[in-house]
SEMAR-332381 format. One line per field, with one value per atom (N, C-alpha, C, O): atom name; x, y, z; residue number from 0; residue in one letter. Coordinates in pm, whole numbers, padded with zeros to 5 digits, m for minus. Layout:
REM SEMAR-332381
atom: [CA	...]
c1: [X	...]
c2: [Y	...]
c3: [Z	...]
nr: [NUM	...]
rest: [a	...]
//
This chain:
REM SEMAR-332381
atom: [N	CA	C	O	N	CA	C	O	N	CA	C	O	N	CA	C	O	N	CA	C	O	N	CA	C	O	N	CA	C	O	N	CA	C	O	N	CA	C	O	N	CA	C	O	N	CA	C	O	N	CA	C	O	N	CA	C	O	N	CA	C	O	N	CA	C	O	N	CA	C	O	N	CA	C	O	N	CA	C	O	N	CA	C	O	N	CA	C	O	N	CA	C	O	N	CA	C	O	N	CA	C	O	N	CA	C	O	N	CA	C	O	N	CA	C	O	N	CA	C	O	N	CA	C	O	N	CA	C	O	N	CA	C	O	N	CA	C	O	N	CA	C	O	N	CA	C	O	N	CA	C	O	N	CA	C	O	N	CA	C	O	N	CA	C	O	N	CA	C	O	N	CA	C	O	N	CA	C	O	N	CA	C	O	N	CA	C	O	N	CA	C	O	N	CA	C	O	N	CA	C	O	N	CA	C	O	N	CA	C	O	N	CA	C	O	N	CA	C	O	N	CA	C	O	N	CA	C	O	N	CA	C	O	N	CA	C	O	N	CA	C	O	N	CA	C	O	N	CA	C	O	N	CA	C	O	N	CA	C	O	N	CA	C	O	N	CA	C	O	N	CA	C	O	N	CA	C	O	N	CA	C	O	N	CA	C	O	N	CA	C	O	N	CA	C	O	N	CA	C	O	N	CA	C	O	N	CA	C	O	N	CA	C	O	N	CA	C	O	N	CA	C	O	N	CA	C	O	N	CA	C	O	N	CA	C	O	N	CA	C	O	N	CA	C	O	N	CA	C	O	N	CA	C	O	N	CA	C	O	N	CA	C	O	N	CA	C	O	N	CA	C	O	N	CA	C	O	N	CA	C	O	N	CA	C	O	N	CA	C	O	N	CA	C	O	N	CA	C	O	N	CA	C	O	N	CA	C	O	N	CA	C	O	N	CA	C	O	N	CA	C	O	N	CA	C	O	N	CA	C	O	N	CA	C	O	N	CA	C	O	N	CA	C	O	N	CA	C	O	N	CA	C	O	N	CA	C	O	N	CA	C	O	N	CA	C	O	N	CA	C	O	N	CA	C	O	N	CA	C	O	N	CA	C	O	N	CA	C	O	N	CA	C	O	N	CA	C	O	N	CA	C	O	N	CA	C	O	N	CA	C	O	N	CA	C	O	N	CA	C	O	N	CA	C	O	N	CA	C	O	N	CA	C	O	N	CA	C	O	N	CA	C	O	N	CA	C	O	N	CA	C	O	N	CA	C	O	N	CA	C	O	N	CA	C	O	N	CA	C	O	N	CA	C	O	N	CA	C	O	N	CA	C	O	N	CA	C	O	N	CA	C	O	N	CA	C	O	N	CA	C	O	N	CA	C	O	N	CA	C	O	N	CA	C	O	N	CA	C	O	N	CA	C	O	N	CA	C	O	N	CA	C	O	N	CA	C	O	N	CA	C	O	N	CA	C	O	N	CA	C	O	N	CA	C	O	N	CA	C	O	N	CA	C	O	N	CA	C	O	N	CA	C	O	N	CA	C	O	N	CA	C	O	N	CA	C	O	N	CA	C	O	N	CA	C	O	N	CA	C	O	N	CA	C	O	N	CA	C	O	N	CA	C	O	N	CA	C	O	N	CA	C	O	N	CA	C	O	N	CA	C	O	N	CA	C	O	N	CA	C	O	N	CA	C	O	N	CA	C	O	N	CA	C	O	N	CA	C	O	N	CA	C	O	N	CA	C	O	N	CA	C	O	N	CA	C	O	N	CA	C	O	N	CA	C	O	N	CA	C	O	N	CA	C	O	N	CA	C	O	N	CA	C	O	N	CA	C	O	N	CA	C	O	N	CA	C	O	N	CA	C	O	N	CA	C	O	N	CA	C	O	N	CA	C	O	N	CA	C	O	N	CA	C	O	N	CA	C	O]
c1: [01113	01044	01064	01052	01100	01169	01039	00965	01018	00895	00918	01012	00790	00774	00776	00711	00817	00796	00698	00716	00604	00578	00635	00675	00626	00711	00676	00558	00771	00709	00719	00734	00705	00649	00829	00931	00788	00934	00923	00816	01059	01079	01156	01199	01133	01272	01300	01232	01451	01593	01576	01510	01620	01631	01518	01522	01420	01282	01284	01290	01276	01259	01382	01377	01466	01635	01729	01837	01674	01757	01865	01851	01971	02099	02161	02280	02118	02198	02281	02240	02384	02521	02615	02702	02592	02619	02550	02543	02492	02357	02409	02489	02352	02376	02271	02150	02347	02244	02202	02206	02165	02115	02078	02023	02127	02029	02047	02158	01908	01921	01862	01789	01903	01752	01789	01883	01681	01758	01701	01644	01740	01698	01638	01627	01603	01540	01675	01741	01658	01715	01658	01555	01759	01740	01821	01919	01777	01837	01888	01938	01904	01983	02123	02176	02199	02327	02452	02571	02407	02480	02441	02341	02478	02457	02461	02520	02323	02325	02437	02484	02445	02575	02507	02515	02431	02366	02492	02601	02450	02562	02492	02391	02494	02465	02595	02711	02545	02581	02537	02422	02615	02539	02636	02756	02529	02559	02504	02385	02626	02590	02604	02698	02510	02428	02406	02350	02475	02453	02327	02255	02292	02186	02137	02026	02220	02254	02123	02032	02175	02164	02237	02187	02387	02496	02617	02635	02683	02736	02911	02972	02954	03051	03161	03196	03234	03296	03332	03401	03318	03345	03384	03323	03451	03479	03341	03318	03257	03156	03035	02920	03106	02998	03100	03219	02994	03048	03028	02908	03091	03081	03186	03278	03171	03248	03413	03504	03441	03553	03601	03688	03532	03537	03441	03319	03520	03461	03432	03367	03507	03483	03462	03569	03384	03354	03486	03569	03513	03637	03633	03737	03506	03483	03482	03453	03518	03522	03370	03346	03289	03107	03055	02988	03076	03019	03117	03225	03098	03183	03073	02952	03142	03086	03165	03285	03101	03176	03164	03147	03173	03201	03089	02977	03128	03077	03015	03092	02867	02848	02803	02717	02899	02847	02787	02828	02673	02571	02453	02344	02482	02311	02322	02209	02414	02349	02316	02344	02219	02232	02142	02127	02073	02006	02069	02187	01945	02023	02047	02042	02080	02141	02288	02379	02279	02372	02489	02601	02455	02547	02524	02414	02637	02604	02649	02746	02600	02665	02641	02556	02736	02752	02790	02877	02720	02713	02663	02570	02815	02890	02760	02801	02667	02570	02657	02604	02790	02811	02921	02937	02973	03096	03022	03090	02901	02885	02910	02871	02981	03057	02923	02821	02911	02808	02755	02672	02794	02742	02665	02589	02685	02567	02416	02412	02338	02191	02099	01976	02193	02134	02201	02306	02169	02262	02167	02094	02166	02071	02144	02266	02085	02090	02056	01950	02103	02041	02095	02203	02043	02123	02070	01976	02213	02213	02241	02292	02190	02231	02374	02370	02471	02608	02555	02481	02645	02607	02463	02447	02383	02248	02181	02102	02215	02228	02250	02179	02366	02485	02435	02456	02353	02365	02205	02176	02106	01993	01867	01763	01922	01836	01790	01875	01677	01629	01565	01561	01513	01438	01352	01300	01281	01181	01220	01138	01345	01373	01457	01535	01402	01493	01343	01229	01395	01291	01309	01414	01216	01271	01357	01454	01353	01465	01424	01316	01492	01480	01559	01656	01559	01644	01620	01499	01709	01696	01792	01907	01752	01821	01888	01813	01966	02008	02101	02203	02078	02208	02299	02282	02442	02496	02604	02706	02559	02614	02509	02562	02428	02334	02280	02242	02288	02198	02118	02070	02007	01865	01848	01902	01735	01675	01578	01511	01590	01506	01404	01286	01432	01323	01320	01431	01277	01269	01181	01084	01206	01124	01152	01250	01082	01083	00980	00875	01031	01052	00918	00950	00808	00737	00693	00586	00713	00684	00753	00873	00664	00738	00784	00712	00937	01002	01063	01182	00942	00939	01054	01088	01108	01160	01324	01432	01287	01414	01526	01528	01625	01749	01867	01988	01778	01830	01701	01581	01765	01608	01720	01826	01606	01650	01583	01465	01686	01607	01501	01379	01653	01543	01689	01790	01659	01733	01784	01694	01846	01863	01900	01987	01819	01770	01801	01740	01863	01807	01706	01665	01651	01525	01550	01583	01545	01549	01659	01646	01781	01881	01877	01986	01759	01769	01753	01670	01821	01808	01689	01640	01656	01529	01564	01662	01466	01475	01347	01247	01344	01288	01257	01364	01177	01148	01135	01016	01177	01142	01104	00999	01199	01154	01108	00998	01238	01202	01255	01357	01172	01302	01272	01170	01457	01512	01529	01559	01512	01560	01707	01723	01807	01951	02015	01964	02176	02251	02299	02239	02476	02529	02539	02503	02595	02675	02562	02601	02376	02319	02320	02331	02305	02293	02448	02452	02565	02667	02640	02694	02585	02569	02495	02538	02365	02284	02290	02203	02425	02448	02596	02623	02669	02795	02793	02899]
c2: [06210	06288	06436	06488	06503	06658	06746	06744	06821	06904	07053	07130	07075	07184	07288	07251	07399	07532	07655	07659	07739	07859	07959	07959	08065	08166	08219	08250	08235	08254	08123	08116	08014	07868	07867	07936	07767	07723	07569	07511	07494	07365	07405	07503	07237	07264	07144	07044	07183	07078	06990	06892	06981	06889	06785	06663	06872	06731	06642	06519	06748	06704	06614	06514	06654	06615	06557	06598	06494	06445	06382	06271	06421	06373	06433	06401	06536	06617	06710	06785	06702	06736	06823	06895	06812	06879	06898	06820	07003	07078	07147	07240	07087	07138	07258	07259	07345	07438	07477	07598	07468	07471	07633	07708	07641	07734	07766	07758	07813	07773	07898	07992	07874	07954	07951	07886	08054	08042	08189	08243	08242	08365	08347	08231	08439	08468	08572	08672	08457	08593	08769	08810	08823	08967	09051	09001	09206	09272	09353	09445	09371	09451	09455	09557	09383	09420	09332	09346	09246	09160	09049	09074	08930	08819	08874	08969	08724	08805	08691	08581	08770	08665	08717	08833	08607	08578	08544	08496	08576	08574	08500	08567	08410	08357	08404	08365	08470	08535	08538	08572	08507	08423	08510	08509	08578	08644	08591	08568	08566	08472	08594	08673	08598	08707	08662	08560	08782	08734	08790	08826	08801	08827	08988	09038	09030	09186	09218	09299	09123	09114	09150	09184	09151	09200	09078	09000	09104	09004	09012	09118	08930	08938	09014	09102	08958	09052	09041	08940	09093	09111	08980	08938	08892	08709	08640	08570	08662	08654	08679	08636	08754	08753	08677	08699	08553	08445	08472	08489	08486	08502	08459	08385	08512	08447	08484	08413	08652	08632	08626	08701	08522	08476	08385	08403	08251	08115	08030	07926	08111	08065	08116	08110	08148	08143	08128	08050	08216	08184	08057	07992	08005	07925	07780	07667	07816	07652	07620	07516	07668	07604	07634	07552	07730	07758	07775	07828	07745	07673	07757	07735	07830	07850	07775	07800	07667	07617	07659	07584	07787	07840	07965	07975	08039	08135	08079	08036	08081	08025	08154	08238	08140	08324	08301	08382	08212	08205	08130	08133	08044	07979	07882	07841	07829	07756	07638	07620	07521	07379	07345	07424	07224	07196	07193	07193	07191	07187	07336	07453	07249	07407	07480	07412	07645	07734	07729	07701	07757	07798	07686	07631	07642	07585	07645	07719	07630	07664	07540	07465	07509	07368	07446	07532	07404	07453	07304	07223	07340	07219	07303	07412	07266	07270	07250	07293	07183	07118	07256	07270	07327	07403	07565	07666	07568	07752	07808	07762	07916	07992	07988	07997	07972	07992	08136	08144	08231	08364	08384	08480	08278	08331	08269	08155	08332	08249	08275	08262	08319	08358	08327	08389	08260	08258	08284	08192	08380	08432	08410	08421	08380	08352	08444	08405	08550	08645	08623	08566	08661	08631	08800	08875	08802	08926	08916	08817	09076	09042	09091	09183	09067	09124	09258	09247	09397	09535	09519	09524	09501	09480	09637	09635	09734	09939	09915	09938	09864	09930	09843	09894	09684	09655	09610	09513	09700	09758	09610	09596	09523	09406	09355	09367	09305	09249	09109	09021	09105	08964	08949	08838	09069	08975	08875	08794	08883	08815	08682	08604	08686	08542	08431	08454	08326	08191	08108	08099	08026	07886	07923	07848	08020	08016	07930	07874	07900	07810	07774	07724	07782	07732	07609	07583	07504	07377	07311	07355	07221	07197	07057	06965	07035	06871	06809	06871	06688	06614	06599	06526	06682	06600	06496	06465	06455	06285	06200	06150	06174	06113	06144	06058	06255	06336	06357	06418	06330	06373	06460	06529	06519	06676	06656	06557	06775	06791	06895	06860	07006	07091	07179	07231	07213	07310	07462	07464	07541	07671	07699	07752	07668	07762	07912	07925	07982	08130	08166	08241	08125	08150	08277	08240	08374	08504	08599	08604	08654	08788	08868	08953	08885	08993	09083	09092	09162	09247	09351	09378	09405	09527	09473	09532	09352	09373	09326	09221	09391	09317	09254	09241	09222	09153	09057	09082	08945	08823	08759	08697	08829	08694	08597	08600	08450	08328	08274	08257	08255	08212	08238	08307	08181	08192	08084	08046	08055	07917	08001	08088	07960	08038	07944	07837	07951	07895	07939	08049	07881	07857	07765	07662	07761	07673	07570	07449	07638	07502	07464	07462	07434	07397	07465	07555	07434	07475	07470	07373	07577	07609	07668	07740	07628	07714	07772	07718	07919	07968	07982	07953	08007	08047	08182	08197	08270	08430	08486	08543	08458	08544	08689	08744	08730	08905	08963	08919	09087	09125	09268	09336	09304	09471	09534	09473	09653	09693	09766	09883	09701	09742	09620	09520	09644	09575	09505	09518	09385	09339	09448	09423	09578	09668	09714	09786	09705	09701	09635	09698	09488	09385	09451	09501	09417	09462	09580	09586	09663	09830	09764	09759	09709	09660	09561	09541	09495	09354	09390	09354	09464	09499	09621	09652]
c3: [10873	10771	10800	10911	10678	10725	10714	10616	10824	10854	10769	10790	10654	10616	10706	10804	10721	10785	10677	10555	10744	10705	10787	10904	10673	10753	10880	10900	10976	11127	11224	11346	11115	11188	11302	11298	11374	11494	11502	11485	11534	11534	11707	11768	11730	11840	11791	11763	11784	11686	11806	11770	11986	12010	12037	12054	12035	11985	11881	11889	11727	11618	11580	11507	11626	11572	11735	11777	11772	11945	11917	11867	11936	11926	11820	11819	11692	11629	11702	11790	11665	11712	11617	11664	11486	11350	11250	11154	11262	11122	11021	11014	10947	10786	10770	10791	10731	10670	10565	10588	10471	10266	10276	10356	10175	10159	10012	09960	09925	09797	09700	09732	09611	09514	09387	09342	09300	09122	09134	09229	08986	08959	08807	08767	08731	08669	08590	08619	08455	08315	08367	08422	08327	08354	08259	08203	08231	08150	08231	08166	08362	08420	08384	08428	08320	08260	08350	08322	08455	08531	08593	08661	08601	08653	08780	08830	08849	08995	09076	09047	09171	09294	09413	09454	09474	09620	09726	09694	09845	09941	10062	10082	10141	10254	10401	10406	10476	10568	10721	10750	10802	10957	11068	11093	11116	11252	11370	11389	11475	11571	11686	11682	11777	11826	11980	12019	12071	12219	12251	12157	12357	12462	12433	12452	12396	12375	12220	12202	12153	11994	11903	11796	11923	11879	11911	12004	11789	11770	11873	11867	11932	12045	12041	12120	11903	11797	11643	11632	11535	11404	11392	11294	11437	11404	11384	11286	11475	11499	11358	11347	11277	11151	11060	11039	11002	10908	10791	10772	10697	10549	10454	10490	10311	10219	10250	10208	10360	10377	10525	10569	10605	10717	10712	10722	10691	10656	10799	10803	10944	11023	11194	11255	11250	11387	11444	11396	11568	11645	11708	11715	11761	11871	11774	11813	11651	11541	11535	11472	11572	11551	11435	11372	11402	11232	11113	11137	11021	10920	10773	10757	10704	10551	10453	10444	10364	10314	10178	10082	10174	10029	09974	10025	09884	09795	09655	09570	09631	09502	09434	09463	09325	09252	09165	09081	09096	09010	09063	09006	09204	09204	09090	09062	09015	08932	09014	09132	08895	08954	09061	09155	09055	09160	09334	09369	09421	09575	09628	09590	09752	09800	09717	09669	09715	09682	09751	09708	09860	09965	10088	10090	10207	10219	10382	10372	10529	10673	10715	10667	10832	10893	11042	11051	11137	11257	11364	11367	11456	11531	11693	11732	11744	11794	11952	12054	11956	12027	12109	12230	12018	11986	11988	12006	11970	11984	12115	12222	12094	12235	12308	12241	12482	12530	12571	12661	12516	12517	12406	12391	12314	12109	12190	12237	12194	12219	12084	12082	11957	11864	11710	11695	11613	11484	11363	11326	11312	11183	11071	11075	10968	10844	10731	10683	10669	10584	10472	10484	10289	10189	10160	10189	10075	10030	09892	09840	09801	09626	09656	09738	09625	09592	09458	09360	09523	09474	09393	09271	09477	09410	09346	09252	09396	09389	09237	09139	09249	09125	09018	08908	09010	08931	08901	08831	08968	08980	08995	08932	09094	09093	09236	09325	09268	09367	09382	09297	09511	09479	09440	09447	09370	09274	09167	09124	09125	09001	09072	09018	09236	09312	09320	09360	09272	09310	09377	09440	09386	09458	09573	09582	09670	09759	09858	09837	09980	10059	10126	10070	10282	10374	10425	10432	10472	10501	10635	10645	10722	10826	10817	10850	10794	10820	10904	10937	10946	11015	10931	10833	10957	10863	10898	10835	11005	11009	10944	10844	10951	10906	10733	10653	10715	10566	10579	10484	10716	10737	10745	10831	10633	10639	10780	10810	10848	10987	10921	10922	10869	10830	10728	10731	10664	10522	10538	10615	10491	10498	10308	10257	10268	10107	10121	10184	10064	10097	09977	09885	09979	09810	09901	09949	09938	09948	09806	09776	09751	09675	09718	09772	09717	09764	09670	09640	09618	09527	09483	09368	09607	09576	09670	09671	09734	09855	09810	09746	09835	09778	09901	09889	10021	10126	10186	10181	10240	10320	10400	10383	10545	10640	10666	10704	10639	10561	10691	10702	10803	10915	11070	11059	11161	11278	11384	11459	11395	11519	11661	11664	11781	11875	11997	11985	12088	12251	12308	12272	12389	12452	12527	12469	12672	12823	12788	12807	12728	12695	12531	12474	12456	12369	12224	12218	12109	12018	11934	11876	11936	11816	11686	11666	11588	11431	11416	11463	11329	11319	11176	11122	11088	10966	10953	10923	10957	10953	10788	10759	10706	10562	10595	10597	10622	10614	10499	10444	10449	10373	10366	10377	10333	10344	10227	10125	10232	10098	10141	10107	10210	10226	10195	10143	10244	10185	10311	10418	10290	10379	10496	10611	10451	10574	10638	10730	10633	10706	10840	10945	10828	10887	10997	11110	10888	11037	11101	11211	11075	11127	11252	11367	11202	11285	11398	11483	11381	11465	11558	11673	11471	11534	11703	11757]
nr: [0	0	0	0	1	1	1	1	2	2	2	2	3	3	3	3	4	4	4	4	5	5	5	5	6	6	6	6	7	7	7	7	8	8	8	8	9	9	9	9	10	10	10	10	11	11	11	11	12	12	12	12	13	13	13	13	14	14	14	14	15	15	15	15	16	16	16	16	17	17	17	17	18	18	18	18	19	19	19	19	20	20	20	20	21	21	21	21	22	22	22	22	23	23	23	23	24	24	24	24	25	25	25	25	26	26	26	26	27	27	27	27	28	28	28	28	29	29	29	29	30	30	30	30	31	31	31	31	32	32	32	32	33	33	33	33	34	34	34	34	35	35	35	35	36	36	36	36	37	37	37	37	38	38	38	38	39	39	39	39	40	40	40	40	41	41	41	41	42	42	42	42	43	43	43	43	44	44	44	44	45	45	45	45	46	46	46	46	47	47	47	47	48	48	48	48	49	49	49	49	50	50	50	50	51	51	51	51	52	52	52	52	53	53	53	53	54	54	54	54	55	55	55	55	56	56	56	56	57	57	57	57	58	58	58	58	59	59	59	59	60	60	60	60	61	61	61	61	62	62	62	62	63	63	63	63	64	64	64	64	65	65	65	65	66	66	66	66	67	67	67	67	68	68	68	68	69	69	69	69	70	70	70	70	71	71	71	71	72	72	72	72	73	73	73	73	74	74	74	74	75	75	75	75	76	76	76	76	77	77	77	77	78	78	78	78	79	79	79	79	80	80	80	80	81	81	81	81	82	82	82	82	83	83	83	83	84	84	84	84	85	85	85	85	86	86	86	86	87	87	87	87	88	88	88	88	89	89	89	89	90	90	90	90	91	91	91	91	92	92	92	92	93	93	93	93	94	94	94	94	95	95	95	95	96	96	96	96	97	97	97	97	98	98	98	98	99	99	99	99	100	100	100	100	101	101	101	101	102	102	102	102	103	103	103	103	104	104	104	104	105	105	105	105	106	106	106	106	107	107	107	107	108	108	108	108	109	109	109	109	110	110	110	110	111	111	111	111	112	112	112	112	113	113	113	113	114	114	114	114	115	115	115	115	116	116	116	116	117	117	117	117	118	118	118	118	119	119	119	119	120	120	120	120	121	121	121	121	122	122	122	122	123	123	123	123	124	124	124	124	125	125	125	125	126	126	126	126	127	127	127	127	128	128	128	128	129	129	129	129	130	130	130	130	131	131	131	131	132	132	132	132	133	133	133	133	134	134	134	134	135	135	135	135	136	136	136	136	137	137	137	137	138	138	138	138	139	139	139	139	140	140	140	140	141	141	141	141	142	142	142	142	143	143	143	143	144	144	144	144	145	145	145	145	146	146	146	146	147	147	147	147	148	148	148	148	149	149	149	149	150	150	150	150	151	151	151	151	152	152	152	152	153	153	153	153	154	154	154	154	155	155	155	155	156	156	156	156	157	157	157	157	158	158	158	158	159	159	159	159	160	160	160	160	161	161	161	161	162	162	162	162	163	163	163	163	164	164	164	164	165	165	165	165	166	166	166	166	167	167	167	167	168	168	168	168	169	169	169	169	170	170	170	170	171	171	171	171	172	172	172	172	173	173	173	173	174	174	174	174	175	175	175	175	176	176	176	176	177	177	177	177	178	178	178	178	179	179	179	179	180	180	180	180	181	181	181	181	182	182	182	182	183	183	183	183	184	184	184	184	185	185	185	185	186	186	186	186	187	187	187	187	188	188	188	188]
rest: [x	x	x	x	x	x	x	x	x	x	x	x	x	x	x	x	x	x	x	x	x	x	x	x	x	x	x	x	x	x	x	x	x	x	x	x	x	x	x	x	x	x	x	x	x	x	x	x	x	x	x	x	x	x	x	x	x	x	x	x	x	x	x	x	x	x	x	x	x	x	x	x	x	x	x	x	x	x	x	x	x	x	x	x	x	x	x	x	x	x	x	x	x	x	x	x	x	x	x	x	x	x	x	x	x	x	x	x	x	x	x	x	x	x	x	x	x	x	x	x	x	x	x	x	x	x	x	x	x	x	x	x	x	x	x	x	x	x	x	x	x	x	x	x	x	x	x	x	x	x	x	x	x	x	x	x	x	x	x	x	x	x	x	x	x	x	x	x	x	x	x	x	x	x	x	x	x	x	x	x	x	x	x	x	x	x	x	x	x	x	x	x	x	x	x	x	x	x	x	x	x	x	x	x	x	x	x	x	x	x	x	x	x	x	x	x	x	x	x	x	x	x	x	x	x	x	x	x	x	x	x	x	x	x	x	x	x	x	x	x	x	x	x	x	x	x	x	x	x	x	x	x	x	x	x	x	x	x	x	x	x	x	x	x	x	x	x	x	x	x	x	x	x	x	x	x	x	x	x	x	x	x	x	x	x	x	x	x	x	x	x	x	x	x	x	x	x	x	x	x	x	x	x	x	x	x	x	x	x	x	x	x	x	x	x	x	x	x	x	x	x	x	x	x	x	x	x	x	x	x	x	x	x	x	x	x	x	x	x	x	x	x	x	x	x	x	x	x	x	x	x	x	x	x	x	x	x	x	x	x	x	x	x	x	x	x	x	x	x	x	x	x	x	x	x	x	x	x	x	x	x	x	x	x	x	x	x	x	x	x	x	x	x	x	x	x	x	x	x	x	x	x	x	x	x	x	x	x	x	x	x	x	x	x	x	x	x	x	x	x	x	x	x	x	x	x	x	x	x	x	x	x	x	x	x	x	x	x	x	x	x	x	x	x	x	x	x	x	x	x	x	x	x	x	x	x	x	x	x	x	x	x	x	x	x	x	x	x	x	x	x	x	x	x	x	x	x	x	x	x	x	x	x	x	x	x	x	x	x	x	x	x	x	x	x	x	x	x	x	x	x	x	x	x	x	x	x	x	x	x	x	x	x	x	x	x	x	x	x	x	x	x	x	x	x	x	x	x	x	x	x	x	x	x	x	x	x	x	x	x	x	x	x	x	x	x	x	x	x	x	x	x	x	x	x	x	x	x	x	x	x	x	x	x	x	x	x	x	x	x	x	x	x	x	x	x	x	x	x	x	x	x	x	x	x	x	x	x	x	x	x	x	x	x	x	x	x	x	x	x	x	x	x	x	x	x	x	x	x	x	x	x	x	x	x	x	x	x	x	x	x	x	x	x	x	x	x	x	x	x	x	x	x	x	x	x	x	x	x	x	x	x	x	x	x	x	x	x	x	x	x	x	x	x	x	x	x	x	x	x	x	x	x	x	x	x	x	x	x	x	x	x	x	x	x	x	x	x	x	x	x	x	x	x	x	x	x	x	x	x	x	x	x	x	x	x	x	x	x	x	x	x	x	x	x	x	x	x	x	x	x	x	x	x	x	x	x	x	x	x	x	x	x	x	x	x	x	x	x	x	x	x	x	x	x	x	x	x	x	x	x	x	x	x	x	x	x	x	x	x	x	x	x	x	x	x]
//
């Protein structure tokens, strides 16, 4: 049975999930008709983060145009530029087995694509939601839906997968920025 999260809340994967070896990561939402003058395009984006809090090097940040981690552990399997449709948007798959042993850190943030230029935020984002699964199995391990109003921000970090004494933990965080992607790298690089 997949355990709700609130924001802040923590799981530990190898309790909840013992023997996951390959996690699915969801992550989802819809938006809301708008007259801002452009369809929105959400971005799911994963910086895997040493000890430091900085990422090892620029390979190291996963996105729509780096689909993959040097070390083969994290995997983006694609860019969805409308959110349509039920389920997750976007989707990360992270080999648990395979992260370089220097990352003790992998964050999850979605961003609006030129959200400035095309004058929109998350207030007009719903239903968002990050999700953990086996995906050998299909078992959801844990869910965080994001029902916070994020009024003005046009960046949220969804949540985090963390070590702790060996084992993998998830975090629910739901923060949100009012900057963009080249924050996050300013900030991580």
């Amino acid at each position: 049975m997949s355990i709700n999260l609130e924001k802040g809340g923590r799981i530990n994967l190898s309790k909840e999930a013992p023997g996951m070896k390959n996690a699915g990561i969801g992550l989802g939402w819809d938006t809301n008709d708008t007259d801002t003058g452009g369809a929105f395009d959400l971005d799911a984006s994963v910086f895997m983060l040493g000890t430091n809090t900085k990422i090892p090097s620029e390979k190291y940040f996963v996105f729509y145009n780096n689909k993959e981690s040097p070390d083969g552990s994290v995997k983006h399997l694609g860019d969805s530029r409308t959110g349509e449709g039920v389920g997750d948007d976007e989707t990360v798959t992270v080999d648990l087995t395979k992260v370089d042993p220097a990352v003790e850190e992998i964050v999850f943030v979605v961003t609006i694509h030129e959200a400035e230029s095309r004058r929109q935020n998350f207030g007009s984002v719903r239903n968002a939601f990050i999700r953990i699964y086996d995906t050998t199995t299909n078992t959801e391990v844990t869910k965080y839906d994001l029902d916070e109003d994020f009024s003005r921000e046009t960046a949220v970090e969804f949540g985090r997968l963390y070590k702790k004494d060996g084992e993998w933990r998830f975090q629910a965080v739901g923060q949100g920025y009012n900057s963009g992607l080249q924050s996050f790298v300013d900030k991580y690089a």
